[in-house]
N, C-alpha and C positions, 0 to 999 in steps of 0.2 A: 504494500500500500504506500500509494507518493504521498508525501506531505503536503496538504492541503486544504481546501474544504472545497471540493469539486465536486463532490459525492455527500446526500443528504441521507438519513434516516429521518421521514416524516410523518411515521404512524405506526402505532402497535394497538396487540391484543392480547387476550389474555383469558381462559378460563379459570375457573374458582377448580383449585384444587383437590381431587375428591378421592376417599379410599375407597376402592370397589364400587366405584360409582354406578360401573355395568355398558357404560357405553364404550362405541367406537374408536382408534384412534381417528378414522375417516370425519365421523358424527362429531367429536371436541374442534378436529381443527377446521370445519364449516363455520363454528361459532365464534374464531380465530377470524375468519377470513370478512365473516359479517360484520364485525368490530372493526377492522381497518377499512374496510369500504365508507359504513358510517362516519365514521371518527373524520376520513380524510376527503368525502364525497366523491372519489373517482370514481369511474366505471369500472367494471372487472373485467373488460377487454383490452383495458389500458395496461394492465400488467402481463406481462410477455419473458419471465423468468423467474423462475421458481429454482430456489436452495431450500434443501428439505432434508431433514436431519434422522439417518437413522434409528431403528426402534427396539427397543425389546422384544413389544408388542406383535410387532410385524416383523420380524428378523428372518423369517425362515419366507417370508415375501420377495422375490427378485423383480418383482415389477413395482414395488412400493412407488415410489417416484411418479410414474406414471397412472397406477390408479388413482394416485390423488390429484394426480390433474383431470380425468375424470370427473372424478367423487364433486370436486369444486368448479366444474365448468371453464379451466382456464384453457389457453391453449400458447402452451410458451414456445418463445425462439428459442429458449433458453433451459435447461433443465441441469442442476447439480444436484449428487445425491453425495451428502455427507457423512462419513464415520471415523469423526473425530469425539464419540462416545460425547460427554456432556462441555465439549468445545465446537460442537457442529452448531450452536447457534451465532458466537462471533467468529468462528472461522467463514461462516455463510453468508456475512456482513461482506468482508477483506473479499473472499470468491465472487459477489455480485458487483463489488465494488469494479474489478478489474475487469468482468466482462461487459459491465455497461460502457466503462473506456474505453473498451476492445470493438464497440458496438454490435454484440452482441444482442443485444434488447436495451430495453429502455427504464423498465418498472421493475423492481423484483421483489416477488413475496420469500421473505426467509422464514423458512417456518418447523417449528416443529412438534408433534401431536406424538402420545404414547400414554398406552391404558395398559399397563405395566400391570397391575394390583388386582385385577381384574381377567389377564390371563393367565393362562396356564406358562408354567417359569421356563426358559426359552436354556438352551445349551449352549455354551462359547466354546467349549472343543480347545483346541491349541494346548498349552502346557497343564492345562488343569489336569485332566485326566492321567495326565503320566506324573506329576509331582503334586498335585495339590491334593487330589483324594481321595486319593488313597492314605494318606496321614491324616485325614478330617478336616484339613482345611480347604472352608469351601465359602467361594468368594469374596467380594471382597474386604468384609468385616476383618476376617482372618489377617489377611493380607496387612491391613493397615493395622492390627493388629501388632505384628514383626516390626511393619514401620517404626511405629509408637515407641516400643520396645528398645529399637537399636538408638531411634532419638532419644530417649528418656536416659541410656546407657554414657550416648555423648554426652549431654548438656545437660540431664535431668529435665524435669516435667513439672510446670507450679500448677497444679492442679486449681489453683485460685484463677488464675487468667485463663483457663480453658472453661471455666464456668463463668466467669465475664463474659468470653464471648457467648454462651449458652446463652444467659440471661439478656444480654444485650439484643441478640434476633429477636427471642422471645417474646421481648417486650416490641419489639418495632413488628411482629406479626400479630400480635394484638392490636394494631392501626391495622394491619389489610384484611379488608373482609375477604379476599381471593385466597386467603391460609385455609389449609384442612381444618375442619371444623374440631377433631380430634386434639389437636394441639394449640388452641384456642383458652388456654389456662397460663395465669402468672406463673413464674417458677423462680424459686429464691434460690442462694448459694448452698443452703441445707440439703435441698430439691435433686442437686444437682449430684453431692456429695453421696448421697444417698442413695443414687440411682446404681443397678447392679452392673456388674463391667459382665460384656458380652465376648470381647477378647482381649485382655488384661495387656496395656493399662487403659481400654477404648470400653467407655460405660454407656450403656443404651441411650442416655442422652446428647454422646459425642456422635451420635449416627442419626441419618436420613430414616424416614417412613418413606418407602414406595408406594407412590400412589397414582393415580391417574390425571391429565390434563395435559393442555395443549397453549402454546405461545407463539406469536411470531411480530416482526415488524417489517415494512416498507421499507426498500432501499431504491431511491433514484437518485441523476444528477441534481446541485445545486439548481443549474437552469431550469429544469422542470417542475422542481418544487416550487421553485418562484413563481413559475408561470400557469400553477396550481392554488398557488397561495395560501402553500400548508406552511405549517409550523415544524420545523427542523433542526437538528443537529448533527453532527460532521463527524466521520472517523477518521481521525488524525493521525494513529498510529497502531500498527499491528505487527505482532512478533507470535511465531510459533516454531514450537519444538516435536517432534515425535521420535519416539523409543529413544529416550534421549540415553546416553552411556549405552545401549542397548551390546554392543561389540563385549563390554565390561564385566564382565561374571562378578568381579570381584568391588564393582564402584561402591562407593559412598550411598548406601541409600535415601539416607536423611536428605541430600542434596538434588535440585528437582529442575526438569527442564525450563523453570521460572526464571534459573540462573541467566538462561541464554535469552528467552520471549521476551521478558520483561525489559532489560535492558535494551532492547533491538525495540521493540514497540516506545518505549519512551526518546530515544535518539530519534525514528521518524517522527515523534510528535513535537521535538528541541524542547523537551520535558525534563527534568529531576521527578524524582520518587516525593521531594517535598513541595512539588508543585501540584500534586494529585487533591482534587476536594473533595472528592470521596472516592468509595471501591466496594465495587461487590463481588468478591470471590467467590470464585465456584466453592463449595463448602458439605460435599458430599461426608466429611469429618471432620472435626474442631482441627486434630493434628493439622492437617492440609492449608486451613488457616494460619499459622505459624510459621510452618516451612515457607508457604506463598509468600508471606508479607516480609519474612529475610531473605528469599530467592531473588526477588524483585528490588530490594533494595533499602526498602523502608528503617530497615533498620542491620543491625551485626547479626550474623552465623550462631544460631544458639542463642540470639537476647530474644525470640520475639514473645517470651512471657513478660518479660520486662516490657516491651515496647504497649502490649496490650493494658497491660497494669497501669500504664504509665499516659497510656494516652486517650481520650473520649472519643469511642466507638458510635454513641448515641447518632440518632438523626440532627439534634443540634450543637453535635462535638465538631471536634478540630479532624476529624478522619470518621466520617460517616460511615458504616460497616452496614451491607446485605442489611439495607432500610426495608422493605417489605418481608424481612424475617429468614430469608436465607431459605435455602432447600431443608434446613434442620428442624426448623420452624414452620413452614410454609409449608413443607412436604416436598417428597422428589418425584413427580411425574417421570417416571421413567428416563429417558435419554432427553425427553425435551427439559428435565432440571435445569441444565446451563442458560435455558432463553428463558428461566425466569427469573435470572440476575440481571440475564441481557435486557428484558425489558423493562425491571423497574428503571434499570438504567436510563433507557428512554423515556421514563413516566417523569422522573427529577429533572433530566435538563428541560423539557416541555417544562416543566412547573405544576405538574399536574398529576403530582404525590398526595395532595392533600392533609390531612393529618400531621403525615410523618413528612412533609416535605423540607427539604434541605435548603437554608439558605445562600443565595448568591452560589446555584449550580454550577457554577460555569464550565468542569468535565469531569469527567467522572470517568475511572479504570473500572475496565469486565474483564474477569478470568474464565481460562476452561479447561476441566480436568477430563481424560479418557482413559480409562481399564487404569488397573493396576497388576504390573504380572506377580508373578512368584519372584518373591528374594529381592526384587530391584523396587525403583523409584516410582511412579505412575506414566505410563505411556505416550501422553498428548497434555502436554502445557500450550497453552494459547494466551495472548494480552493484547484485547482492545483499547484505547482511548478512545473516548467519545469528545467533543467540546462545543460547545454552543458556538451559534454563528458571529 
């Protein structure tokens, strides 16, 4: 992605996050698709590219892509099918971004819909079956698990700042009525302390609920947005990594390909890490919150208890954190999780957080995490910047 703002995000949606709600992934992202129509008044022939984020749901689907252009009446020049796991919502930003330059198309719906919670549990194949479980460890709880472990091992673990951030989404999904209705309760540092570890040192409230729903938003040029007269924001800078040390048997696992996204995505944006006014990190576990916010820069290798402890997370803090409650809060709709950081992202710089809105948005960072293998790091780090016009 060039540095600029030649390229708008000018409309998002969003469904209410629901456990076993029983519908479609097709049927959630219709209700996705209705929403940015409304919201931005185009016509739905005006959109002629579609990025569309793999699913749990639909994973054994090799036409996915296509029946949803069906399913939604589109007909694109344009069609990307993403599986960058919970980074295919801003990786699908960066990908639209480059083939609307490319002219390509003109409109593109990034979208993605997954009823995870409600099917039947889908098989990833690859390393599991020959190292994973057969010892019992079976996905990726487990996994992050190890993580945990070998971080707690280097740096130690203040379980004080991994409950800050619990309480802190917590509280900021108590403003979205789009959070699982389930997880719609205050929760204190007791709460927290309390809650039983599910793969030690990771306690059932350091983890996601899978559940079901659908998000996406609008990416055109600035020109047409104008010439539209929608209300827009700009992605300024993008960096991503995949299987990062992957060659490595032996790497650093604590260390994450944030090290590389991160930095790369803030150079195109002629950013610092203390220019950020807020960030919603993908947040599939509290750990992942920590190593992110030291991969990236925000703070030293092993402080980011300290850095949490030390700094206001809140929506009216100095480093606003996953404002509509984080996927921990909010619930994880299967693989479409990552577009629902991605799009409170868009809801704050619009201005049209409500409640929970952030003041003086002017940009705000989206992370995106994908798989986790066995023994190593997580496989797909991605970093958006988004910035107002």
């Amino acid at each position: 992605m060039k540095q600029g703002k030649d390229i708008a995000v000018c409309g998002y949606g969003e469904t209410k996050v629901t456990l076993k709600g029983g519908r479609s992934s097709y049927d959630l992202a219709g209700d996705v698709l209705e929403q940015i129509l409304n919201q931005t008044g185009i016509d739905r022939s005006e959109i002629d590219g579609l990025a569309i984020a793999e699913t749990m749901s639909e994973t054994a689907n090799p036409f996915w892509g296509m029946y949803m252009c069906e399913m939604l009446g589109l007909e694109p020049t344009w069609l990307q099918l993403n599986g960058l796991g919970g980074g295919s919502g801003i990786g699908g930003i960066a990908r639209a971004a480059s083939a609307i330059r490319d002219g390509l198309c003109k409109t593109v719906l990034v979208l993605a819909s997954d009823a995870q919670s409600s099917s039947r549990p889908t098989e990833q194949g690859a390393q599991r079956l020959e190292f994973q479980y057969p010892v019992g460890l079976r996905g990726p709880v487990g996994a992050f698990g190890l993580l945990s472990q070998r971080y707690k091992h280097q740096y130690g673990l203040d379980e004080r700042a991994l409950a800050k951030l619990a309480i802190t989404q917590r509280n900021h999904a108590l403003m979205n009525p789009n959070a699982v209705d389930k997880l719609q309760v205050p929760l204190t540092e007791e709460d927290y302390l309390k809650s039983k570890f599910v793969a030690e040192p990771i306690r059932v409230l350091d983890s996601v609920m899978v559940c079901d729903g659908a998000n996406g938003v609008l990416v055109t040029s600035t020109e047409n947005a104008k010439r539209l007269g929608l209300k827009m924001c700009h992605p300024v800078g993008y960096g991503e990594k995949v299987n990062f040390k992957g060659h490595d048997k032996t790497a650093d696992i604590t260390v994450s390909g944030f090290s590389v996204a991160g930095p790369a995505a803030l150079a195109r944006a002629g950013m610092t890490a203390k220019d950020i006014r807020m960030i919603m990190p993908y947040d599939d576990f509290l750990i992942a919150l920590l190593i992110t916010l030291e991969d990236i820069g925000f703070c030293e290798k092993g402080k980011g208890a300290e850095f949490v402890l030390n700094t206001d997370l809140s929506y009216k803090g100095t480093l606003p954190l996953n404002t509509s409650g984080g996927q921990i809060s909010a619930g994880q709709p299967g693989l479409a999780g990552g577009g629902l950081n991605m799009v409170e992202g868009v809801r704050q710089m619009l201005g049209e957080a409500g409640a929970r809105q952030v003041s003086d948005p002017r940009n705000c960072m989206v992370t995106g995490i994908g798989v986790i293998p066995y023994g190593r790091n997580w496989g797909v780090s991605n970093v958006l910047i988004l910035e107002q016009s």
